[in-house]
C-alpha positions in Angstrom: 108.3 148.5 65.9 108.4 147.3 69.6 107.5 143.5 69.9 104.6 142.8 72.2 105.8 141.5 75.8 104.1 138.6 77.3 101.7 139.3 80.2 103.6 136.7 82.7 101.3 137.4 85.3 98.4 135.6 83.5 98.6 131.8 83.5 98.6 129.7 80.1 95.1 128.8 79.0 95.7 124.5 79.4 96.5 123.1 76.2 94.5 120.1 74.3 94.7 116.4 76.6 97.2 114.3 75.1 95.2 111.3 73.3 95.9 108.5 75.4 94.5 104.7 75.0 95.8 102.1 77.6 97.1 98.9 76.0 95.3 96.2 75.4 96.0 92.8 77.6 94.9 89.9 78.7 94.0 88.9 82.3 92.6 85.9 83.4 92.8 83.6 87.0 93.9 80.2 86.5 92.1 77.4 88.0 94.9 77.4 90.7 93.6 80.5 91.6 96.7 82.6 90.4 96.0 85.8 88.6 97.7 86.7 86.0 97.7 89.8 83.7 100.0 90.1 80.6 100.8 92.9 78.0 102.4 92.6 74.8 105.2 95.2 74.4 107.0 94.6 71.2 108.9 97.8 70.1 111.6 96.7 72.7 112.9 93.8 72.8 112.5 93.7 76.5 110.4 92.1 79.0 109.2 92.8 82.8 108.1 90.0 84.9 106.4 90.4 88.3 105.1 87.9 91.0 102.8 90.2 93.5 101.6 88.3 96.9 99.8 89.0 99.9 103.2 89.1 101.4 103.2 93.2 102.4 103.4 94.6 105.8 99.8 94.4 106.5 100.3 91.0 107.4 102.8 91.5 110.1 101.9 89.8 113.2 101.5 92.4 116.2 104.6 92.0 118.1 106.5 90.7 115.1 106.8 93.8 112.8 109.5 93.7 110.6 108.6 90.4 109.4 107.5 91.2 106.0 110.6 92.6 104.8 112.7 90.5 106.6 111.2 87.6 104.9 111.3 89.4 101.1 114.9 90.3 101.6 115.9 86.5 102.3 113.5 84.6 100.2 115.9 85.1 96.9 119.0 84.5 98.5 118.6 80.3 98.2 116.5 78.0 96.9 116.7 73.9 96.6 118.5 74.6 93.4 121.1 77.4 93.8 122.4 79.4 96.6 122.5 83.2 97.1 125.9 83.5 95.0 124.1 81.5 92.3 121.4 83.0 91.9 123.5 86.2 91.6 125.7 84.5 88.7 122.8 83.4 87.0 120.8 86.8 86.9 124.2 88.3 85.9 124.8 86.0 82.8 121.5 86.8 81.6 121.9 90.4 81.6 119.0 91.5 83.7 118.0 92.6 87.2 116.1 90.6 89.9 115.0 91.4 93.0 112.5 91.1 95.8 110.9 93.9 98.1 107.5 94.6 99.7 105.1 97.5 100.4 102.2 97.7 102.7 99.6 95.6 100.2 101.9 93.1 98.7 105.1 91.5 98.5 107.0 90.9 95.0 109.7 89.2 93.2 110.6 90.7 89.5 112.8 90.5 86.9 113.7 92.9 84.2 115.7 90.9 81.2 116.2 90.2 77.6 113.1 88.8 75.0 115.5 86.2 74.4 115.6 85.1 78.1 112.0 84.9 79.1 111.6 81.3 80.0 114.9 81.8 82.5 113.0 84.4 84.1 110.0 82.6 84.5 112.3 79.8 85.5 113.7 82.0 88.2 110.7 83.3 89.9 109.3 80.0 90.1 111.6 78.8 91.4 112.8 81.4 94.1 108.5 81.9 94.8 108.2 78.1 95.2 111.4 76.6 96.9 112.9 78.9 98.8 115.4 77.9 102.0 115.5 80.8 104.1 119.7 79.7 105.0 120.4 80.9 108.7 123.3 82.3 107.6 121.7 84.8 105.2 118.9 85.7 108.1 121.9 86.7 110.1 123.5 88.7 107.6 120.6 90.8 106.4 119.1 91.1 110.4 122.2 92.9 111.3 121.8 95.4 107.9 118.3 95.8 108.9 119.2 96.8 112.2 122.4 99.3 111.4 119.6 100.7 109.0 117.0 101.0 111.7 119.5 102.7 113.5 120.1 105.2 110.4 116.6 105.6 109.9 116.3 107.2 113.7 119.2 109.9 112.6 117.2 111.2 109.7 114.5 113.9 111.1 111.9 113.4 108.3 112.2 109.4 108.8 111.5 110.2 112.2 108.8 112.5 111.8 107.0 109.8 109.3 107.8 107.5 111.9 105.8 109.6 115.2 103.4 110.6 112.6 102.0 107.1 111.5 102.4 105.7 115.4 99.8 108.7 116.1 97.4 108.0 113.4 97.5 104.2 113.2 98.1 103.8 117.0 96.8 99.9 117.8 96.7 99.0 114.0 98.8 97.3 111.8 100.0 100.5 110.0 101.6 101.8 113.4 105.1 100.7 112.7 107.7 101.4 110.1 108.0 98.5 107.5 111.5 97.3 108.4 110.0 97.0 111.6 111.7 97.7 115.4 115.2 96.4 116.6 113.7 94.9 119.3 111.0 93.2 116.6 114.0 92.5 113.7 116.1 91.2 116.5 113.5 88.3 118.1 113.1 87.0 114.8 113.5 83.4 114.0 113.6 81.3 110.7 110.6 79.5 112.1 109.3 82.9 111.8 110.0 83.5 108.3 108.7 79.7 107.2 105.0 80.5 108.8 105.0 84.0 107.4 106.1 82.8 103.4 103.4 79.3 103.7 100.8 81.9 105.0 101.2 84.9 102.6 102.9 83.8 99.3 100.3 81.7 98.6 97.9 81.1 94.9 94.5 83.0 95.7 95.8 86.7 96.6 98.9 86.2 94.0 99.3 87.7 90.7 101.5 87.3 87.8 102.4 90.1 85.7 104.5 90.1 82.5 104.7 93.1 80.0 106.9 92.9 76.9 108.3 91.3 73.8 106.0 88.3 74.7 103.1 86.2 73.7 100.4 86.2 76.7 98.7 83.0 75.9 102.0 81.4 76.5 102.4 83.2 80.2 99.1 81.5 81.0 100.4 78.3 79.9 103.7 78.6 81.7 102.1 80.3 84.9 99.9 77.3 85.4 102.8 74.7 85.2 105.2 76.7 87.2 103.5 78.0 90.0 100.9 75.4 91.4 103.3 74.6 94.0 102.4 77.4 95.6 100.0 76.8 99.2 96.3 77.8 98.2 95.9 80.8 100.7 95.0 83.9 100.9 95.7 84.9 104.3 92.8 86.6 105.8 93.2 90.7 105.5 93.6 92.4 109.3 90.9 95.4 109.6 92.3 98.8 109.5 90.1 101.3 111.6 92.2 103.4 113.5 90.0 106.0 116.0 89.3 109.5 114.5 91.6 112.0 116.3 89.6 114.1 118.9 91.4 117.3 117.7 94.6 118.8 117.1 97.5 116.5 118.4 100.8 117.9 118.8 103.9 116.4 118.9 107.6 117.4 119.1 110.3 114.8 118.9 113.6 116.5 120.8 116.5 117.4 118.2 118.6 120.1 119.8 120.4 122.4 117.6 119.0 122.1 114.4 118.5 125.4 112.2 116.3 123.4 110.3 112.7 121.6 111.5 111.4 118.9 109.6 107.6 119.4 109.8 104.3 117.1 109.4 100.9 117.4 109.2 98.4 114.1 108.6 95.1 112.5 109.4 93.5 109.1 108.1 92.9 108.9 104.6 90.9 106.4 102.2 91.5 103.8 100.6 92.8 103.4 97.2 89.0 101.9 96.6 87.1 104.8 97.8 84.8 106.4 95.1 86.2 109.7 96.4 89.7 108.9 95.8 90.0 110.2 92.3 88.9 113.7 93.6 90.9 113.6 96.4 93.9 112.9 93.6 92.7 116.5 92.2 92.3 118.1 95.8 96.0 116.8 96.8 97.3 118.2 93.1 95.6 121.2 94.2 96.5 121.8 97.6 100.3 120.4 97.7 100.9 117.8 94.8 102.8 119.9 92.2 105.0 123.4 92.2 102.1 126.6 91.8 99.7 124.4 94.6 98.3 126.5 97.4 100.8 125.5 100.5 103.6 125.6 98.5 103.1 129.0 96.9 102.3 130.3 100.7 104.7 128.9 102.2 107.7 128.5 100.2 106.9 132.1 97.6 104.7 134.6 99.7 106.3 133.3 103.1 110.0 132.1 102.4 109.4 129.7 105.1 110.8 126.8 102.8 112.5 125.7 99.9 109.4 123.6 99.4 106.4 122.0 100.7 103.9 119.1 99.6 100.9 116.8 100.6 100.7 113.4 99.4 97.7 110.8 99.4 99.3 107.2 99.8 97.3 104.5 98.1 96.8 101.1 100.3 94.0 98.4 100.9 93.2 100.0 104.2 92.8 104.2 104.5 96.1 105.4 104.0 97.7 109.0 105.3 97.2 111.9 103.9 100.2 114.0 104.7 101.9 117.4 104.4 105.2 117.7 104.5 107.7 120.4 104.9 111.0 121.0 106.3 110.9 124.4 107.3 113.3 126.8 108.9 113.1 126.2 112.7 112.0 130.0 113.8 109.1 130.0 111.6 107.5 126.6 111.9 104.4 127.9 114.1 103.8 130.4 111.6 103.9 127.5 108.5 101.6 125.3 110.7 99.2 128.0 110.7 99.2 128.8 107.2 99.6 125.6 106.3 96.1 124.6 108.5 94.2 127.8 106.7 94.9 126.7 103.5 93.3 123.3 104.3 90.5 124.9 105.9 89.9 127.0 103.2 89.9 124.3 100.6 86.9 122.9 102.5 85.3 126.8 102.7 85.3 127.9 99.5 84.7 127.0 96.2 87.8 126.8 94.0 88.2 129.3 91.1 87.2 128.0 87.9 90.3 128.2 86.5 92.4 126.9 89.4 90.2 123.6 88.8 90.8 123.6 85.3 94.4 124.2 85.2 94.7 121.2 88.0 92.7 118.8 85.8 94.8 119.4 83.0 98.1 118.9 84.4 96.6 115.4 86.4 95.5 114.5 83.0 99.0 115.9 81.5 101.4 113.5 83.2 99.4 110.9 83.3 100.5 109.6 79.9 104.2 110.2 81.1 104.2 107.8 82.9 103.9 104.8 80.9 108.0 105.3 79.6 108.0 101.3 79.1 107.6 97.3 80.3 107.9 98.2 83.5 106.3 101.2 84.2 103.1 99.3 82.3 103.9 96.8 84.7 103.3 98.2 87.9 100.0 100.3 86.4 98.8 96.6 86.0 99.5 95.9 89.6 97.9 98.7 90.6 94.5 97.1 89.1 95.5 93.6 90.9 96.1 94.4 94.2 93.4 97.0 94.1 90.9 94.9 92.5 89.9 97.9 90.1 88.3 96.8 87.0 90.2 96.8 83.4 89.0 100.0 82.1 90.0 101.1 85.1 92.3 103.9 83.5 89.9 105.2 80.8 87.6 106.0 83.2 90.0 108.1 85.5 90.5 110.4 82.4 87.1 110.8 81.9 86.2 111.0 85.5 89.0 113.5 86.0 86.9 116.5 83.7 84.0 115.8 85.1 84.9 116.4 88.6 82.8 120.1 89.2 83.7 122.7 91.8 80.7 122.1 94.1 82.3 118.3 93.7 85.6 119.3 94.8 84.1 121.2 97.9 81.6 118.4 99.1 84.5 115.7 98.9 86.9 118.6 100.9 84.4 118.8 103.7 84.0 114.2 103.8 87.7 114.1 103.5 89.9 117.0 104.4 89.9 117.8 108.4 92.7 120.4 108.9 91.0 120.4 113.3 91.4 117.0 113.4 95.3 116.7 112.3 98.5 115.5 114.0 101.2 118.2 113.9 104.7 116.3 114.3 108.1 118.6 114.5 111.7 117.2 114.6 113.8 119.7 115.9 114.6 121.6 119.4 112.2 121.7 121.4 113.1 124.7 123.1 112.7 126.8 119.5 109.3 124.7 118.7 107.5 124.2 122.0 106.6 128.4 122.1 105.2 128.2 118.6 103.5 125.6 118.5 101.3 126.0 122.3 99.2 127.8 120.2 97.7 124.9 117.9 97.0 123.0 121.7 99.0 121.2 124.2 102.6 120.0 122.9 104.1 116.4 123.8 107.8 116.2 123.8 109.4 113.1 122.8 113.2 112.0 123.0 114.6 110.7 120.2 114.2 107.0 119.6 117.4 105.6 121.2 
């Protein structure tokens, strides 16, 4: 007898959701005006602290970009207590990590350690958050890495296509520059600069603790009210966000003789992380670009062999973030992917999608979701994500509940509000000799130089 082959043309029917329950914790705003949210995570003895501020690019003075990051990357290396190298010692003898960083919507310190060593931590932030002394000699030190990077950054061609890209979109706004900022920006900086920036944005209202772990949270409260009162009162007021709608198609080509290789993007203005829309717009990006079998990447990369691979991406912030495709594509057929990749966007907002298209993307939203929650800190930065966002706690129950719900008439009317495939910048890094021809056809090309 002949065993029966599978019928690989037809998709697996979606298995059962994964049962999934989001843990319980506490999270309460001290009189102070500190938030603070805290999980209890005992099956390892582990725990992740977090201290999220205002402190993110947003805040960037215009004319002083650069400033956010400059001013994370110094604050741990001194306080009133203990210079860079002891800091370093004492993170070391505890066994764990510490660090500080920022992203557009906040600015952070965190620690990943021991149980055992929980009050150090605590200790540490506190200390680093509430006394730091910004030494000269550490300014120096990390302005000339941030401007060798800079430098870097300009030699990579999708770096420098995110770079035109978000200049064209956010042109006049706050989001208009890269986060480590220009070298013209990085190298005007003074300490005075860094002072004002750290008493304006790491402040108590706007701040937020988070600790997940091998920990009681009634004791976090108690310890995040003596700790961190110190702190100035704040927030800083948030800068509006609303760039100008793109009149149509803009087309850009930054100048990189010689490549075989083009790295090509399409984007437009998002919405915010806050918009009612934003969950379907997390199915629509799944859909269109966000995993393997999407639409653009199956044209481009499987009926096309324009590419190894090709994406869009939704990026959450306060304000409307981009929402981006991205490619690198080989340089001879980038027209032709710019074309196809504008059809399938316009047909998103066209057409209903099959029923089993939607289905299939629902399930595999609601599929990873649970994978991502591999321990204290990945738990930690979902409870960020309701901080900074201001979402409320059930916040995650009701994106898995929301996510079946979403219908295909649903889908279509938030394509046609969201998605406008006429209204796009087109950016290509590569020569422009190659790319100029192809792309005349979208509309009028700009050439650009490289950054020097």
């Amino acid at each position: 007898m002949t065993a029966m082959r599978p019928d690989r043309t037809v998709p697996p029917a979606p298995g059962r959701a994964r049962a999934f329950h989001f843990p319980p914790f506490l999270r309460h705003t001290l009189a102070n005006g500190l938030e603070v949210l805290a999980a209890r995570l005992d099956d390892v003895p582990l725990v992740s602290l977090e201290l999220v501020t205002p402190g993110g690019g947003l805040y960037d003075p215009r004319g002083k970009e650069g400033l956010a990051a400059l001013t994370a990357g110094v604050i741990d290396e001194g306080t009133r207590r203990r210079n860079a190298l002891e800091i370093a010692t004492f993170v070391e003898r505890l066994g764990g990590s510490f660090g500080a960083g920022i992203d557009w919507d906040e600015g952070y310190l965190a620690t990943g350690l021991l149980a055992e060593h929980l009050p150090a931590g605590l200790e540490l932030i506190a200390e680093v958050a509430t006394e730091p002394t910004f030494p000269e000699e550490e300014i120096e030190r990390l302005r000339k890495q941030r401007l060798t990077e800079i430098v870097r950054r300009r030699q990579d061609p999708g770096l420098l296509a995110e770079d035109r890209l978000a200049a064209v979109l956010y042109e006049g706004t706050v989001y208009d520059h890269p986060l480590h900022g220009h070298p013209e920006t990085v190298a005007a900086l003074t300490r005075d600069d860094l002072v004002a920036f750290y008493r304006a944005c790491y402040t108590l209202h706007g701040s937020r603790l988070i600790a997940v772990g091998d920990l009681d949270p009634e004791a976090i409260l108690r310890e995040a009210e003596a700790r961190f009162s110190s702190l100035p009162p704040g927030p800083p007021p948030r800068p509006e966000i609303n760039p100008e709608p793109l009149p149509g198609l803009q087309v850009y080509v930054v100048d990189r003789p010689g490549g075989a290789q083009t790295e090509l993007r399409l984007g437009h203005v998002g919405v915010p992380r806050t918009d009612p829309d934003y969950i379907p717009m997390i199915v629509l990006n799944t859909l269109v670009g966000g995993k393997f079998t999407s639409r653009i990447n199956l044209n481009l990369r499987e009926r096309h062999a324009y590419t190894y691979g090709a994406s869009t991406r939704l990026s959450p912030r306060l304000g409307p973030g981009p929402f981006v495709v991205d490619v690198a594509v080989a340089t001879a057929s980038t027209g032709a992917a710019a074309v196809e990749t504008l059809g399938e966007l316009r047909r998103i907002r066209e057409e209903l999608v099959e029923p089993h298209e939607l289905e299939e993307t629902v399930s595999y939203v609601r599929g990873v979701f649970p994978y991502t929650f591999q321990g204290a800190s990945d738990l930690a930065r979902r409870l960020e994500t309701l901080a900074v966002y201001g979402l409320p706690n059930d916040y995650y129950e009701r994106y898995l509940e929301r996510l079946p719900a979403i219908t295909r008439e649903e889908l279509l009317t938030v394509a046609q509000r969201r998605i406008h495939p006429d209204h796009m910048a087109v950016v290509a890094v590569g020569p422009a000799e190659a790319l100029v021809p192809q792309l005349e056809t979208l509309g009028p090309v700009t050439v650009l130089p490289v950054p020097g």
